[in-house]
Residue, then its C-alpha position, 0 to 999 in steps of 0.5 A: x243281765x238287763x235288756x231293753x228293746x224301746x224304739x221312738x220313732x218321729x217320720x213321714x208316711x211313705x204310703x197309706x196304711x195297708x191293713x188287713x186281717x188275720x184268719x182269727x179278725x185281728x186287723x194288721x197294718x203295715x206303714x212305711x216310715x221316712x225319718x229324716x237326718x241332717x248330716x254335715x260333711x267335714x267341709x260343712x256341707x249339710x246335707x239330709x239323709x233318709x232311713x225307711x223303716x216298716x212298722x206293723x200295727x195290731x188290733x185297734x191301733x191298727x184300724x185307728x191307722x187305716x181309718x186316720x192316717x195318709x201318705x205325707x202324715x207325720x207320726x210318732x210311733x212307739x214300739x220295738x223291734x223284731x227280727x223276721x226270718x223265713x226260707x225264700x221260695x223262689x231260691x230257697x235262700x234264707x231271708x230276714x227283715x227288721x221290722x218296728x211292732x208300734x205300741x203306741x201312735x201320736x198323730x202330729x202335724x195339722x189334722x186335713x180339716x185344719x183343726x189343731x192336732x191332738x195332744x193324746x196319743x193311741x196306745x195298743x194298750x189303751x182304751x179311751x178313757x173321759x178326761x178327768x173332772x177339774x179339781x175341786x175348790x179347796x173347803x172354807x173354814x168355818x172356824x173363826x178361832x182358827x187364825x193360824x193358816x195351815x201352811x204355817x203349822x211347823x211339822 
């Protein structure tokens, strides 16, 4: 049986990124997301709902995050989603959370300099690579005998 576990996610940030570290150095960061829906009513009254969502960045997306991101920043976030469960210690019930675990982040919106926001996104799976040079010109033909174009060849 097939399975697939993708979340895409457009929203707010609710708070500036928390980050922190793990015993080994592998940063952390929590986000708070709003994502925002318009619903309307039976009697065409619209009105918008709001669903907060917690996500969790790793390694260097997460130090990108931290160091970028800030309250009100809209963000595109794609990753999955992971259920979190634990005995609580105050009353020893059974606890769970559902979270998002980001593998990738697109920053939209304006950046706060004003400058246009970027068309890339950052991958948990990704390094920064150069962009790719232009294609070359296609070569001139020498041959003068040649009077047939090539896209006129039938095969």
């Amino acid at each position: 049986m097939a399975s697939l576990n993708r979340v895409l996610l457009i929203g707010n940030l609710t708070r500036d990124p928390e980050l922190r570290y793990t015993p080994k150095g592998t940063a952390v960061a929590d986000l708070g997301l709003a994502v925002n829906r318009v619903v309307s009513s039976d009697e065409g009254e619209r009105r918008e709902e709001t669903t907060f969502i917690d996500v969790v960045l790793w390694s260097r997306l997460a130090e990108i995050a931290q160091q970028y991101l800030k309250k009100g920043r809209s963000v595109f976030i794609e990753g999955r989603l992971q259920l979190d469960t634990w005995d609580d210690r105050q009353t020893g019930q059974k606890r769970s959370k559902l979270r998002v675990i980001a593998e990738n982040l697109q920053m939209l919106g304006t950046r706060p300099d004003g400058a246009e926001p970027s068309t890339g996104g950052i991958s948990s799976t990704s390094t920064r690579r150069p962009a790719p040079a232009p294609p070359a010109a296609p070569p001139e033909r020498n041959d003068p005998d040649l009077d047939v174009e090539p896209d006129d060849i039938p095969f």
